[in-house]
Structures are given as structure tokens and as C-alpha cells.
NUKEGU-506850 format. One record per residue: residue in one letter; x, y, z of N, C-alpha, C, O, CB in turn. Coordinates in pm, whole numbers, plus 50000, padded with zeros to 5 digits. Atoms other than C-alpha are relative to their C-alpha. Glycine has a CB too. Layout:
// residues N
aXYZXYZXYZXYZXYZ...
//
This chain:
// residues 229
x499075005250099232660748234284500635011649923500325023549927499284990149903x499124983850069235250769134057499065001449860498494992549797502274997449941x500964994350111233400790533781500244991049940499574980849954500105013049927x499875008350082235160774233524499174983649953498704978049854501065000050032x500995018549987233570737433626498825002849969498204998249873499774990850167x501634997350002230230753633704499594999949863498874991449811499515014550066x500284998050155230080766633351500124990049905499484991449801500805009149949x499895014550100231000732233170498704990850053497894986949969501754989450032x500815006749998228700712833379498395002149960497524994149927500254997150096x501614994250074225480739733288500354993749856499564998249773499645021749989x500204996950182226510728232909500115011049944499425012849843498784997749942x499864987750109227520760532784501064994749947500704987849851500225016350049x498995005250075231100749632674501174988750077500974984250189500675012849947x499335002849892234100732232781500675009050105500445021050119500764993549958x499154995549878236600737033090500585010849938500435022949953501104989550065x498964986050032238980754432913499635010749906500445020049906501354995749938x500694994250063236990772232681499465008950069499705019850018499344993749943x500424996049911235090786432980501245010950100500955021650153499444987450052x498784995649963238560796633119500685013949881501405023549907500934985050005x499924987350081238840819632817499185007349957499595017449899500474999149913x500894991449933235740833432850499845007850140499525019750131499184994049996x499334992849895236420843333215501125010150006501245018050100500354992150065x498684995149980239690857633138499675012949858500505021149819501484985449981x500184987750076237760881232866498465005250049497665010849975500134996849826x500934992349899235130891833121498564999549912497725008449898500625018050038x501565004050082232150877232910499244992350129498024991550114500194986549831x500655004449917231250859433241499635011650126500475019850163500714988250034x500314988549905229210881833519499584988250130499324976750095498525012949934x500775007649916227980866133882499225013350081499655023950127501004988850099x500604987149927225510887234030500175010849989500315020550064500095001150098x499464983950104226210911933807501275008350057501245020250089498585014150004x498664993350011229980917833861500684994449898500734982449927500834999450119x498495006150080232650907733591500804997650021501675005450059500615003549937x499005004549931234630885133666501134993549867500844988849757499354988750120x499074999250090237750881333495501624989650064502704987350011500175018149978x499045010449928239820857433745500214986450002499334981450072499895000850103x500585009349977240220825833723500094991950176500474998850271500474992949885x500585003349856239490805534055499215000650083499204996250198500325001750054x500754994449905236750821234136498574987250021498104978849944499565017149939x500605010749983234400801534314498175000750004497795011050060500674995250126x501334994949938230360800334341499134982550080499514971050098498835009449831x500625009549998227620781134446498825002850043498975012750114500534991750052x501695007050036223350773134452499705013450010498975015849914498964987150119x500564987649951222740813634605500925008649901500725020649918500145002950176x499774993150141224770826634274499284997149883498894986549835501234997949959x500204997650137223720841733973500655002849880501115014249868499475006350000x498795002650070225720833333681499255006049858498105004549817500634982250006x500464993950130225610852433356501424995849890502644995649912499685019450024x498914996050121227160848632983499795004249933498824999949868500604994249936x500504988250115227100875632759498635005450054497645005849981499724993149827x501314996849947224420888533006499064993550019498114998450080499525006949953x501435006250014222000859332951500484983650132501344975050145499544994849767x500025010049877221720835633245500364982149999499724973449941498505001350046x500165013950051223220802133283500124986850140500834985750240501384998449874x500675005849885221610775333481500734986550011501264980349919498354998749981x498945013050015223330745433606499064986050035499194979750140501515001650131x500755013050054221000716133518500574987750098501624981450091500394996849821x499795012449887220560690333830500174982349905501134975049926498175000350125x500385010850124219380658733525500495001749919500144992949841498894998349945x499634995550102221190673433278500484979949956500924972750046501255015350021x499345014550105222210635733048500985002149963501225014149947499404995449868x498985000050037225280628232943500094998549820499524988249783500564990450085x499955001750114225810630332576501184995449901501955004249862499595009049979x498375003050122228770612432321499974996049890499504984649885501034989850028x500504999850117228600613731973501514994549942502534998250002499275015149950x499455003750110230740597031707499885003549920498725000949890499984992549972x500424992150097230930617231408501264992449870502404988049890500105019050055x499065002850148232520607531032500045015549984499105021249928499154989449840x499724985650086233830643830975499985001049812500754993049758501715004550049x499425005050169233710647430540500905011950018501025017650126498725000249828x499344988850018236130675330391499205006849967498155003649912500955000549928x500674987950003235130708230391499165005550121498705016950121499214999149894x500494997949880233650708030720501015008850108502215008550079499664986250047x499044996549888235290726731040499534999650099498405003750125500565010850002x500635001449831235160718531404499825008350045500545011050141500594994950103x500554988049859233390748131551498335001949986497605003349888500855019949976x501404998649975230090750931693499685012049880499125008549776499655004450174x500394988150135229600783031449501355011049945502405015149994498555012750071x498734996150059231640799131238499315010549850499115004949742501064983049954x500564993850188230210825630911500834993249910501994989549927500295019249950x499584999550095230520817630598500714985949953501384984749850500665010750009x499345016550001231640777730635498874989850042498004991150128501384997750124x500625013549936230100745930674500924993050131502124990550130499934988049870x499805002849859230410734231036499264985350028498244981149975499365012850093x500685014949982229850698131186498744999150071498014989250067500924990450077x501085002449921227240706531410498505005449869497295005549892500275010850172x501115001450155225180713231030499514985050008498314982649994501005002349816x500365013350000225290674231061499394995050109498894983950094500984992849978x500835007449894223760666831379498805009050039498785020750078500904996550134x500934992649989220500673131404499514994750209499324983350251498814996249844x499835005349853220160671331814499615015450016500185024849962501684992250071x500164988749878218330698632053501475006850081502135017150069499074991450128x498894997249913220980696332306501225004449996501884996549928500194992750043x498514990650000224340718932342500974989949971500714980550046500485008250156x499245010049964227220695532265501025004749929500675010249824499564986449978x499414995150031230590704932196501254988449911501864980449983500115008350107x498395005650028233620687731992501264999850068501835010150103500455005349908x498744997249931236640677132150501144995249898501454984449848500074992150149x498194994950031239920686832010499295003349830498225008949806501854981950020x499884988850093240200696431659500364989049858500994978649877501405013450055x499945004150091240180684931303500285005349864499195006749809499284995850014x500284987450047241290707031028499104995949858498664985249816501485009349978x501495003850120238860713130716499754993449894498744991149827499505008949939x499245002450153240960700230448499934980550072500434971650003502325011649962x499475013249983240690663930686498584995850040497595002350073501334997550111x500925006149984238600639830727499754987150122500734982850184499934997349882x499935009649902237230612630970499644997850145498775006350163500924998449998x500735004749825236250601431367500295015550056501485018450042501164983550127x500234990849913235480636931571498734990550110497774982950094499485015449909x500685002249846234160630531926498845010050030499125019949962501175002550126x500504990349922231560652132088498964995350108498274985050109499465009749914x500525002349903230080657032396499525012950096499895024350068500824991650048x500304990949966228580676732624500634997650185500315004850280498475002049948x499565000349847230420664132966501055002849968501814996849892499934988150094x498854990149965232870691333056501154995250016502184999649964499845007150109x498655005549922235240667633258500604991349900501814988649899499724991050147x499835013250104235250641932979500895008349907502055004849883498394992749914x499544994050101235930669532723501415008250054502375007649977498825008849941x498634999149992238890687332935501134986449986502324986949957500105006150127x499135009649944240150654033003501324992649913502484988649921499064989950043x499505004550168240340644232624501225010749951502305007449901498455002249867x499384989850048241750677832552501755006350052502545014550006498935009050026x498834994649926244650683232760501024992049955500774980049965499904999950154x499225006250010247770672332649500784986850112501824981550072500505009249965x499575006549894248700650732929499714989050030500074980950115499845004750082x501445012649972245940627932871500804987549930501104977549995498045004349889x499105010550007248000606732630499354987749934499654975849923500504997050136x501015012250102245380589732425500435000549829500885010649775497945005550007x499765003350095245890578832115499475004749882498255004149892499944991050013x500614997250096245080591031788500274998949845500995007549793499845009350029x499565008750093245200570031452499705009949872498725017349873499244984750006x499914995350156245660584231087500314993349863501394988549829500875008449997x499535007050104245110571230763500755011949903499985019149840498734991549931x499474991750146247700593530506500244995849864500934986249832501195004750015x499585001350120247820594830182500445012749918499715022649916499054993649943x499394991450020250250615730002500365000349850500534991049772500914999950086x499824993850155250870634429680501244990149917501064984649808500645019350013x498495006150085254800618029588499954985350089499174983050182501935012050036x499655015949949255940579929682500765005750163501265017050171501464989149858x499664998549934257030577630027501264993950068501214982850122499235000750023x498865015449960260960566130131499734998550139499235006350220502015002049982x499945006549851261270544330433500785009850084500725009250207500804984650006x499074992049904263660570830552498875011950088498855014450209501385009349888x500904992449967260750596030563498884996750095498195004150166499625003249900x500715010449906258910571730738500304996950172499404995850256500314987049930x499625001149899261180566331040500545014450072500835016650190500824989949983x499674988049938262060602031051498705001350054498675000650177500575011849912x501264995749882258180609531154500284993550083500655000350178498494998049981x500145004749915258370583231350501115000150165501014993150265499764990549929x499535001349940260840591731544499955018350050500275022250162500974990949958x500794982849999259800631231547501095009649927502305008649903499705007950194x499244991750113260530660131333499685013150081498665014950149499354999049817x500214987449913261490698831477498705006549907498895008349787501605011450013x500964984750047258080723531391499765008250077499415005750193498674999349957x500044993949873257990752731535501075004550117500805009850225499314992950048x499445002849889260990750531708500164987850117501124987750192499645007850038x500725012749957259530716831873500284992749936500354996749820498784998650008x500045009950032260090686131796499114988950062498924987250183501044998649997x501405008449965257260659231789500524991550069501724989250088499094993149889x500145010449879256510634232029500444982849934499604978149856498075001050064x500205014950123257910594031869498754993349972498064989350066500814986450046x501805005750048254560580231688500864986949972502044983949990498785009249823x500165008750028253740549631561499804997849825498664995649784499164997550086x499774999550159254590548331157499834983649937500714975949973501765006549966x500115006950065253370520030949499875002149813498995008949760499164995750070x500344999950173253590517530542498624989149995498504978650058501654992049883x500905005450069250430506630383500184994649881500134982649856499235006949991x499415000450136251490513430021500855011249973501225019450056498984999549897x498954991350049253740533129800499755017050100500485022150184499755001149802x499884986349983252420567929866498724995650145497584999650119499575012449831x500765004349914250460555530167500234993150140500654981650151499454993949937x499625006349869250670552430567499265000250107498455009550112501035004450044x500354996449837249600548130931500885007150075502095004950073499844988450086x499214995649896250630569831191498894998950131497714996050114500635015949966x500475002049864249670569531593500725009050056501915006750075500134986950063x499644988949931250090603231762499365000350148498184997150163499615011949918x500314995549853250000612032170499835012749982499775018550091501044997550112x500124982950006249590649232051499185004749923498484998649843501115007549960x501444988350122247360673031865500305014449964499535023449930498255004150091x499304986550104249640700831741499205003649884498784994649811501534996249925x500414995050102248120724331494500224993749824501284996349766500555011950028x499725005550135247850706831133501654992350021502574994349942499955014449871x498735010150023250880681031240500464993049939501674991649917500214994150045x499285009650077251000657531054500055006949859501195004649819499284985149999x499524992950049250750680130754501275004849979501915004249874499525004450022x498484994050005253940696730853501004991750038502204994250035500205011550086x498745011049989255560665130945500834998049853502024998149821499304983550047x500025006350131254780654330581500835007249928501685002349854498724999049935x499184987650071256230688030458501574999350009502465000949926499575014250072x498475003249995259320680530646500964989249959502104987250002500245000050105x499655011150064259940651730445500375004349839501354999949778498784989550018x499984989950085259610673230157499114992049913499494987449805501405005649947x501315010050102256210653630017498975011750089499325019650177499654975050044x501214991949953252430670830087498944986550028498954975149980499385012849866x500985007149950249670655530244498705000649867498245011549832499625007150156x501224994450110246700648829939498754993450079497774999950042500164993249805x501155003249913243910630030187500774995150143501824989050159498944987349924x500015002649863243710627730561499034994250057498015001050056500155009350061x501065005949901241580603030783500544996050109501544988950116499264989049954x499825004849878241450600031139499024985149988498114984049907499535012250118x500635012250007240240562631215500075001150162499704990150204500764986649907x499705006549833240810562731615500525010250079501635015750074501194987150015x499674991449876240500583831905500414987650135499664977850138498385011250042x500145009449919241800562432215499164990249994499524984249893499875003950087x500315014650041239620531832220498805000449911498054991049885499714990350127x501474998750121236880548431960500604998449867501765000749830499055017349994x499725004850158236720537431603499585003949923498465007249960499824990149957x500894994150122235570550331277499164990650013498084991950070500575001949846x500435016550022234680515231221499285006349811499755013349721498254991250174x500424996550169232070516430889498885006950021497815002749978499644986749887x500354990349990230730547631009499735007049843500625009649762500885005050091x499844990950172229550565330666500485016650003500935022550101498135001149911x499344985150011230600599030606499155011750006498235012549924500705001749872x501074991749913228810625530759499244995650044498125000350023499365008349960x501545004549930226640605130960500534998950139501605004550161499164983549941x499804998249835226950601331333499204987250131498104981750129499165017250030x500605009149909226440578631631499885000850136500375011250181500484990349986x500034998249827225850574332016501324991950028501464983149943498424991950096x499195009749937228780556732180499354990150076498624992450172500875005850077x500505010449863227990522832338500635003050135501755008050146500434983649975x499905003149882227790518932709501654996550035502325003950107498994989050020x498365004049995231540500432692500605010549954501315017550026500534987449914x499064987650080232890525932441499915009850101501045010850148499405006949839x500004990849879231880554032731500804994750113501715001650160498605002550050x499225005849846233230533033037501124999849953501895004050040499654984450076x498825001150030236120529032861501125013350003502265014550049499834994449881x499414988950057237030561432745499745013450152500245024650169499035003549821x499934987049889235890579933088500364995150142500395001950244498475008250017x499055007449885237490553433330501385007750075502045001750159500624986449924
//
């Protein structure tokens, strides 16, 4: 199989994550450095990261976690000097976050430790859904409203059309196919209002539901079939 895979399915990280480890020669096989991607091994290789050996687990379990992110947290396995989500799960097993949440937001993070699951989520292409409760500093006009919804240039880029609902005055739903760096943020900006709380409620067919805040769950049986169909 190609490194890249091999290395997601041992549980060290994801696909593409693994793909930028390869491409900064932190991966060795039989003690060469390999720095390509495509490269292929299999059962009579010896696979190294950062020198220390990594084994590709025949039983390895599948793992999917539901997480209430609070603020002040950040999605990375480790990080100095910050509180990190994996502070909240107390779990043995390697398991990684998929996609990204920034620190200032709050709400439903995924994690898992199946590779294919986690590129699958991660790749733009995928096309899953992802729900937001905003609430914002100034009142919000309807104009500002249909401009997100119909996408605003950042970046040079212009967003993908969401799904814009009013709640209340300074208060909305949106439904994004994308995961641009702090987006909706800079949507909000381009309206010329600021974002003052952020909650995700909904990854494709997962839910906050009345998840408490920093606490965490297994996905049911359905919620998995669903989401890796």
C-alpha cells in the first residue's frame, strides 16, 4: 500500500498530514528517507517516524468521538503554551480531529482515528455540511444576510452560496460546503459587523444535540454508517 495510507491506518496521523510528513523527510523505511510521495511498502518493511518505529496494527478499533469544543481551546493534538482538546478526552488511544475549529469558537469537533474517514471528511470535495450558530456584535441587515449567502470575495476568492437563516436581530444560521480559514469571521467582516460568539451545531449528519460543553461522546452505530457510507 502507499506510505501515506500505511501511516494513517498504524494511527499515527491522518492521510494528508502523513503526506506532509513524507514531503519533510521525518518518515524513514528501512532506514532510508523518504521524501516522495507514492512510495509504496508492504509486511517485509520497516517503517520509521522521527526514528521511532511505526507498526501497522492488524485489530486496531475504530474510534469516533463527538466533542462540545468550549472557547479557548485549539484543535491540535499538542501545541505549548495553550489549552488543547485532546486535555478533554481522557482516552489511551491516538485519535486525531478532523478539520479545524478556531479558539475564539465554539461547538461539535469530530475525531477519529480512521485515516480514510478523516481524509474523506477533510478534503474539500467531500461536500458535507457544516451548521453555525452566529451571533454578532451590531444588528444584522437582511442585505448582509443574502450577501453571505450568496458568497463574499476573501482572499481573492469568493465563497461557495450557503444556507443563511435569521434567528434574531443580531443573530443567524449559516450552512457551509467549505472550511476556509476563520470564514465566517471574514464573511461577517465583509458586512462590516464582527463576529462576538461562534457555535458549530452540525457536521454532515452529526449533531451537537445537548451535548454539554467540554464533554464528549462515542458516535452511535447509525451516526457512523451514515457518515462513512
Amino acid at each position: 500500500m502507499r506510505l501515506q495510507k500505511y501511516l494513517a491506518h498504524a494511527g499515527l496521523c491522518s492521510r494528508r498530514k502523513a503526506e506532509e510528513y513524507i514531503l519533510k523527510g521525518r518518515i524513514k523505511i528501512n532506514g532510508i528517507t523518504i521524501s516522495e510521495l507514492g512510495t509504496k511498502v508492504d509486511s517485509s518493511d520497516f517503517v520509521f517516524f522521527d526514528d521511532k518505529p511505526v507498526l501497522l496494527s492488524r485489530e486496531q478499533p475504530k474510534i469516533y468521538l463527538a466533542l462540545n469544543k468550549p472557547e479557548g481551546y485549539v484543535t491540535s493534538c499538542s501545541q505549548k503554551k495553550t489549552k488543547i482538546i485532546m486535555d478533554l478526552i481522557d482516552m489511551d488511544e491516538r485519535i486525531y480531529p478532523v478539520g479545524r475549529l478556531d479558539k475564539n469558537s465554539k461547538g461539535l469537533i469530530l475525531l477519529t482515528n480512521d485515516g480514510e474517514l478523516h481524509n474523506k471528511l477533510s478534503h474539500p470535495s467531500f461536500d458535507h455540511e457544516k451548521e453555525y450558530i452566529v451571533t454578532t456584535v451590531d444588528p444584522v441587515p437582511d442585505k448582509a444576510l443574502r450577501s453571505m449567502a450568496e458568497g463574499v470575495m476573501i482572499d481573492e476568492v469568493k465563497t461557495r452560496k450557503a444556507m443563511v437563516k435569521r434567528i434574531s436581530e443580531k443573530q443567524f444560521c449559516i450552512v457551509l460546503k467549505e472550511g476556509r480559514n476563520r470564514q465566517i469571521r471574514k464573511m461577517v467582516q465583509k458586512t462590516g459587523n464582527e463576529v462576538d460568539t461562534l457555535l458549530r451545531i452540525r457536521i454532515a449528519n452529526i449533531t451537537l444535540g445537548k451535548l454539554k460543553e467540554g464533554a464528549w461522546r462515542h458516535l452511535t452505530k447509525e451516526e457512523i454508517r451514515q457518515l462513512t457510507q
